[in-house]
C-alpha atoms as a printed R data frame, in Angstrom:
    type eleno elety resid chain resno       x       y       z
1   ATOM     1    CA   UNK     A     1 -54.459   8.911  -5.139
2   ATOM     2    CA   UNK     A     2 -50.537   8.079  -5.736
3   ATOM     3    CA   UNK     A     3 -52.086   5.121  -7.773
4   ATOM     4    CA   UNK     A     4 -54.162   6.957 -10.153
5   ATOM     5    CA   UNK     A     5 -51.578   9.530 -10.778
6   ATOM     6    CA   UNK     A     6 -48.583   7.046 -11.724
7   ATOM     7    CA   UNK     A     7 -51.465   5.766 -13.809
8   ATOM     8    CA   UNK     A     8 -51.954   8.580 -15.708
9   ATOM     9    CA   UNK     A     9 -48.272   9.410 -15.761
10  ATOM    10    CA   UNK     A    10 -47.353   6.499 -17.685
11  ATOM    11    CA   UNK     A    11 -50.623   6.600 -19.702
12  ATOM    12    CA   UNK     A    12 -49.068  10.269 -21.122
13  ATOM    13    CA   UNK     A    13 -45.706   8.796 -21.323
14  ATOM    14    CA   UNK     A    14 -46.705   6.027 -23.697
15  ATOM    15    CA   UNK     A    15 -49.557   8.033 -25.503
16  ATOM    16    CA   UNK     A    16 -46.857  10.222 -26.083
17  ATOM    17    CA   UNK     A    17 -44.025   7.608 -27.253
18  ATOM    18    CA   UNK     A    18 -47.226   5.974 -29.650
19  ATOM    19    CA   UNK     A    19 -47.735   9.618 -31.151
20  ATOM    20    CA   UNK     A    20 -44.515  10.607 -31.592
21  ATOM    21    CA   UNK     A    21 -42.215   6.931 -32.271
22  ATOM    22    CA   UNK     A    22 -39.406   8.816 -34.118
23  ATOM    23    CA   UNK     A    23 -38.477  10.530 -31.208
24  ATOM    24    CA   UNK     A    24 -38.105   7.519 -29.395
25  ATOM    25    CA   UNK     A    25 -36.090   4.039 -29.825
26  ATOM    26    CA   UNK     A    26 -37.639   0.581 -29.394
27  ATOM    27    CA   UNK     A    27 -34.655  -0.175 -26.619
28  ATOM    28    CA   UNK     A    28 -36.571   2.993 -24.979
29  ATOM    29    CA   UNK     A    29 -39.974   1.061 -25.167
30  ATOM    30    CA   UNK     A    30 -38.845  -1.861 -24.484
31  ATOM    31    CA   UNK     A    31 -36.798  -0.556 -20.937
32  ATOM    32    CA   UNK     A    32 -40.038   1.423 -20.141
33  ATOM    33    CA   UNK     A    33 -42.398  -1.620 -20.298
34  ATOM    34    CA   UNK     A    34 -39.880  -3.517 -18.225
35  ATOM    35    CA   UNK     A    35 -40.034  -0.112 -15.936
36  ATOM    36    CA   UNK     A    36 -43.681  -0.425 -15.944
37  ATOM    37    CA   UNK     A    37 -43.981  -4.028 -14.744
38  ATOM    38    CA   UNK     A    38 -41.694  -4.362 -12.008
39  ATOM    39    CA   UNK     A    39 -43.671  -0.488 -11.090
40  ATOM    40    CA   UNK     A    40 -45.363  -1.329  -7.899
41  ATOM    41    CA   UNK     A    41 -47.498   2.170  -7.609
42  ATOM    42    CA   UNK     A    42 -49.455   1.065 -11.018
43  ATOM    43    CA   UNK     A    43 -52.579  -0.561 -11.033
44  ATOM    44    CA   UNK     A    44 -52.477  -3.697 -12.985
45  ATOM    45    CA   UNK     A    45 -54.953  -1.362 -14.947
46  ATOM    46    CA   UNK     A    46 -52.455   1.093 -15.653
47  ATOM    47    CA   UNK     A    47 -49.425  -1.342 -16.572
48  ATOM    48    CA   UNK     A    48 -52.228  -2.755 -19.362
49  ATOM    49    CA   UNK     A    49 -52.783   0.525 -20.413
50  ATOM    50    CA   UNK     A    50 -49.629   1.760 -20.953
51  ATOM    51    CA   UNK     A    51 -48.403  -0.911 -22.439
52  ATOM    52    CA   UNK     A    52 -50.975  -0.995 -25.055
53  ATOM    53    CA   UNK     A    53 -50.630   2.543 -25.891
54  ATOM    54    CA   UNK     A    54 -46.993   1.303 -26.940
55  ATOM    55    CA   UNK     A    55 -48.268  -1.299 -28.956
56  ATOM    56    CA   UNK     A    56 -50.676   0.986 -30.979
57  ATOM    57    CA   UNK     A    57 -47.246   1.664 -33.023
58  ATOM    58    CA   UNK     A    58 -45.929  -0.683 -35.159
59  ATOM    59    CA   UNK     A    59 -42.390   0.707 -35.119
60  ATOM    60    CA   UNK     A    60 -42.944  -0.992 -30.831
61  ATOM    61    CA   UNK     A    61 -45.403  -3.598 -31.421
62  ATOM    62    CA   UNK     A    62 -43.179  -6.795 -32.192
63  ATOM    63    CA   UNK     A    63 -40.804  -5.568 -29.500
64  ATOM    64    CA   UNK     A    64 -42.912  -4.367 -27.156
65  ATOM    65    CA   UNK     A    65 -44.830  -8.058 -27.349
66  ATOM    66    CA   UNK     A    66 -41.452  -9.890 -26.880
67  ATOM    67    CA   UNK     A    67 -41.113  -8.059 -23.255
68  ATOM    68    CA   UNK     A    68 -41.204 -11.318 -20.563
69  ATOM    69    CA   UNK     A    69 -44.559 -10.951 -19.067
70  ATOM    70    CA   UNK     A    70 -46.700  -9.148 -21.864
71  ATOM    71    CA   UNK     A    71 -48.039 -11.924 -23.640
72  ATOM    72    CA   UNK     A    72 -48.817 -13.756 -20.170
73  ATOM    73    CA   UNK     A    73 -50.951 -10.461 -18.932
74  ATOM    74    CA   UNK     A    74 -52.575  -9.941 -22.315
75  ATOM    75    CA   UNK     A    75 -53.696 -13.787 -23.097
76  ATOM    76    CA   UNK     A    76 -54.167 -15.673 -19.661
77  ATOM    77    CA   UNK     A    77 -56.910 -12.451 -18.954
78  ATOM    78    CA   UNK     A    78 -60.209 -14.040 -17.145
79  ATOM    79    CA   UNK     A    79 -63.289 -13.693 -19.234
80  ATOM    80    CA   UNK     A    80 -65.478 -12.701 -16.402
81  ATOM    81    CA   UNK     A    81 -62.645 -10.094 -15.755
82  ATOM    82    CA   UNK     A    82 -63.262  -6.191 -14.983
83  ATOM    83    CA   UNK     A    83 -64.506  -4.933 -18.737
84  ATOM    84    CA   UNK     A    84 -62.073  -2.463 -19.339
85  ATOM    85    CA   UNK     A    85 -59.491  -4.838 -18.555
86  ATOM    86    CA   UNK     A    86 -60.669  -7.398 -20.732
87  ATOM    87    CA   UNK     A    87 -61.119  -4.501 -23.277
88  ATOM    88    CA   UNK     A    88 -57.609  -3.536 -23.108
89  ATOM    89    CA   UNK     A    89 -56.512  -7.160 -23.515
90  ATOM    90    CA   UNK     A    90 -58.783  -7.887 -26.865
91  ATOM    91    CA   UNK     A    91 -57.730  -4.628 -27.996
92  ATOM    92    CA   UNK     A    92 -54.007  -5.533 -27.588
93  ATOM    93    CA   UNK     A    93 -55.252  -9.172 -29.770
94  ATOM    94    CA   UNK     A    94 -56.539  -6.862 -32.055
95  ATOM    95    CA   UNK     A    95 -53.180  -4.951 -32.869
96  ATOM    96    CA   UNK     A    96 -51.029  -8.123 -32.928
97  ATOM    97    CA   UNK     A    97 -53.584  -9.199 -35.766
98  ATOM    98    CA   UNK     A    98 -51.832  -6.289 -38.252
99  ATOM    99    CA   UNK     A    99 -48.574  -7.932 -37.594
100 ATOM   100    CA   UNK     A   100 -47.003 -10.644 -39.223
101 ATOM   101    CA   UNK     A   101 -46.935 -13.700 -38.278
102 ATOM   102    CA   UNK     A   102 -43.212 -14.576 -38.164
103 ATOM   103    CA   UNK     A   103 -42.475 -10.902 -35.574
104 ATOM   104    CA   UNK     A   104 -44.823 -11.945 -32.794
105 ATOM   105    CA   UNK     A   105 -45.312 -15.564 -31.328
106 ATOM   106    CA   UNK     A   106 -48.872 -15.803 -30.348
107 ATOM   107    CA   UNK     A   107 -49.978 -19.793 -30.490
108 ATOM   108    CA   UNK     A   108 -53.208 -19.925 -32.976
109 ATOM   109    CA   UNK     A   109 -54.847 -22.019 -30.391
110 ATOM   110    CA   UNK     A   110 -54.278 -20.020 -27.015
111 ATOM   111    CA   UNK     A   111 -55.862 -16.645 -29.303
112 ATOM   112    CA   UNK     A   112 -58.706 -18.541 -30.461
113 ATOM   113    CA   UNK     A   113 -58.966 -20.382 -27.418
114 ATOM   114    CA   UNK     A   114 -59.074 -16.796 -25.544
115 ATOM   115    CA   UNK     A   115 -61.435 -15.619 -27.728
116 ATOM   116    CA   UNK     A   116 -63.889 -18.465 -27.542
117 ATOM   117    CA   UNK     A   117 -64.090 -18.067 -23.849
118 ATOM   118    CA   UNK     A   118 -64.857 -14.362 -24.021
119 ATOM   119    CA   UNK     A   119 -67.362 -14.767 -26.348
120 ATOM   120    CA   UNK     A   120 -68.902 -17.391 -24.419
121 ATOM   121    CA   UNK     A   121 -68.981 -15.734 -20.858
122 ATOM   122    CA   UNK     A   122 -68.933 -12.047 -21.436
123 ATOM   123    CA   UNK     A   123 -72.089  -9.999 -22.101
124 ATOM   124    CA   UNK     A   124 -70.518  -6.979 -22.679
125 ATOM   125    CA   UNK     A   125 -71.210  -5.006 -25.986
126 ATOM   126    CA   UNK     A   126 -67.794  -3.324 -27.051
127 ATOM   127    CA   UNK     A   127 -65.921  -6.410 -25.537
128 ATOM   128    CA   UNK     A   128 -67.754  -8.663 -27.572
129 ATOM   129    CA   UNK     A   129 -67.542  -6.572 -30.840
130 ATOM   130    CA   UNK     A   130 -64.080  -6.019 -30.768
131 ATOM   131    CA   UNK     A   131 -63.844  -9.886 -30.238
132 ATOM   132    CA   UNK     A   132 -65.604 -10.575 -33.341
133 ATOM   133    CA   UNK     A   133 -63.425  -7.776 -35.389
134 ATOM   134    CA   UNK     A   134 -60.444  -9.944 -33.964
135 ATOM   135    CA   UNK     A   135 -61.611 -12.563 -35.293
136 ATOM   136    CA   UNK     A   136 -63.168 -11.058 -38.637
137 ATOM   137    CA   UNK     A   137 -59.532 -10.040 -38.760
138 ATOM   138    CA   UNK     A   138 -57.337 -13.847 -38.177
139 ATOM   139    CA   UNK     A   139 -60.111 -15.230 -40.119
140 ATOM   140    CA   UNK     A   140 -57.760 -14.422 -43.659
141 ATOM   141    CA   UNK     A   141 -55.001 -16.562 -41.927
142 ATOM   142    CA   UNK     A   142 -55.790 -20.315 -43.244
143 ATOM   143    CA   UNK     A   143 -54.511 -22.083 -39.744
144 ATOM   144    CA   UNK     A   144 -56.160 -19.798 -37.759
145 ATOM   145    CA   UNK     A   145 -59.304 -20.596 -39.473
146 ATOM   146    CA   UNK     A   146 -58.848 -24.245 -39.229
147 ATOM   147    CA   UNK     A   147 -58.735 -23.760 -35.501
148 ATOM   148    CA   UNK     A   148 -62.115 -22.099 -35.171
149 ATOM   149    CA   UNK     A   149 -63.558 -25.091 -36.627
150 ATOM   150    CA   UNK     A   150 -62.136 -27.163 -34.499
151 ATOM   151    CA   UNK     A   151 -62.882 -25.481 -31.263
152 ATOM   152    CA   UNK     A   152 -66.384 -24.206 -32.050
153 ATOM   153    CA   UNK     A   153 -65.950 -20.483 -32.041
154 ATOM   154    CA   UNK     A   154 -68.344 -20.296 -34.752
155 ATOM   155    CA   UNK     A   155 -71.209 -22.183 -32.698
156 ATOM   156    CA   UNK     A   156 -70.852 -19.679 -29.736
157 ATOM   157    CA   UNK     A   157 -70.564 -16.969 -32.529
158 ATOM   158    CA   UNK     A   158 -73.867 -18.051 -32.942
159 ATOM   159    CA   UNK     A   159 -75.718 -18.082 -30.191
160 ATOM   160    CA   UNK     A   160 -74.674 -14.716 -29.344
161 ATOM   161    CA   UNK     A   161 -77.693 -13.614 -32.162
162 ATOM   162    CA   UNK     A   162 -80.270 -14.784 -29.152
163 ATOM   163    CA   UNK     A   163 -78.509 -12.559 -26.888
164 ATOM   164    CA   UNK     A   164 -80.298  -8.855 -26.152
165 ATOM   165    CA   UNK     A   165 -78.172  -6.553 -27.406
166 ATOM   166    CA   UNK     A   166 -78.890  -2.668 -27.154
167 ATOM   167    CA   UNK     A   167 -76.391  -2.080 -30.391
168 ATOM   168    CA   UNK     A   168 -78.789  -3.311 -33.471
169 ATOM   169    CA   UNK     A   169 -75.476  -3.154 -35.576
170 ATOM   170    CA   UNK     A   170 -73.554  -5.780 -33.311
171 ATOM   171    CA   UNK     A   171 -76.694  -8.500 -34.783
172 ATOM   172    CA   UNK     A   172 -74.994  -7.576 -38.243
173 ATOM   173    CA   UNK     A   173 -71.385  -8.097 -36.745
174 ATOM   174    CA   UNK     A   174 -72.483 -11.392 -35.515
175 ATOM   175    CA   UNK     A   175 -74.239 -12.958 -38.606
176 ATOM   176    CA   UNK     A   176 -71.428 -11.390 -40.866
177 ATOM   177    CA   UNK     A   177 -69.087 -13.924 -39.007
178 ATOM   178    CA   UNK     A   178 -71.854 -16.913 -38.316
């Protein structure tokens, strides 16, 4: 019980830092997602979500990212992981994709690298369509493109059209990007 309501608490606290930024610094971010990891009442659940309700601003994003630990959590997440954990991490790949390139250091080949394996193992729907809007999304970014070639996203991209899927739309997400 003491679990799920830190959880919560820190869920409000960020939703309402992300809603409200200008009544908030990034040094305030910043100290609360160092607050947040070294938390030990917070699910690892919790610390994800919190943190990503930080990075849904872009005034915290950059800074938020640069925190020791973030980028670890967010890209070494197992692709046979608990779905809304995996969801939080795509989603978090997914926001770093509207920043520029030079204010957060995320290796081209660790993100598609990430992605590829998530695509490949996971089978479920709104983790795999937010994948391929990630990628729909790096796509633009020449290097990044390069790199799907040469790992063979866009093969597993593929196959994913013989998959069942209960979403007829996600069919139209999938043969946009194969």
């Amino acid at each position: 019980a003491d679990q799920y309501v830190a959880d919560k608490a820190a869920w409000l606290l960020t939703a309402i830092m992300g809603n409200v930024p200008f009544f908030f610094t990034t040094d305030e971010a910043v100290d609360l997602v160092k607050s947040l990891q070294s938390g030990s009442s917070l699910s690892d659940l919790g610390k994800l979500e919190a943190i990503v309700n930080l990075m849904k601003t872009d005034q915290f994003r950059a800074a938020v990212w640069k925190v020791p630990g973030v980028s670890e959590v967010i890209t070494t997440v197992s692709a046979q992981g608990a779905p809304p954990f995996l969801y939080k991490c795509v989603f978090a790949m997914w926001l770093l994709s509207f920043e520029d390139g030079s204010n957060v250091s995320l290796p081209i080949e660790t993100l598609v690298g990430k992605i590829r394996q998530i695509l490949a193992v996971s089978r479920v729907e709104k983790v795999i369509r937010l994948s391929l809007t990630v990628l729909k999304n790096y796509l633009t970014k020449k290097a990044f493109a390069v790199e799907v070639v040469e790992q063979g996203l866009l093969e597993i991209v593929q196959q994913l059209e013989y998959e069942k899927w209960r979403d007829t739309e996600l069919y139209d997400d999938i043969r946009e990007l194969a």
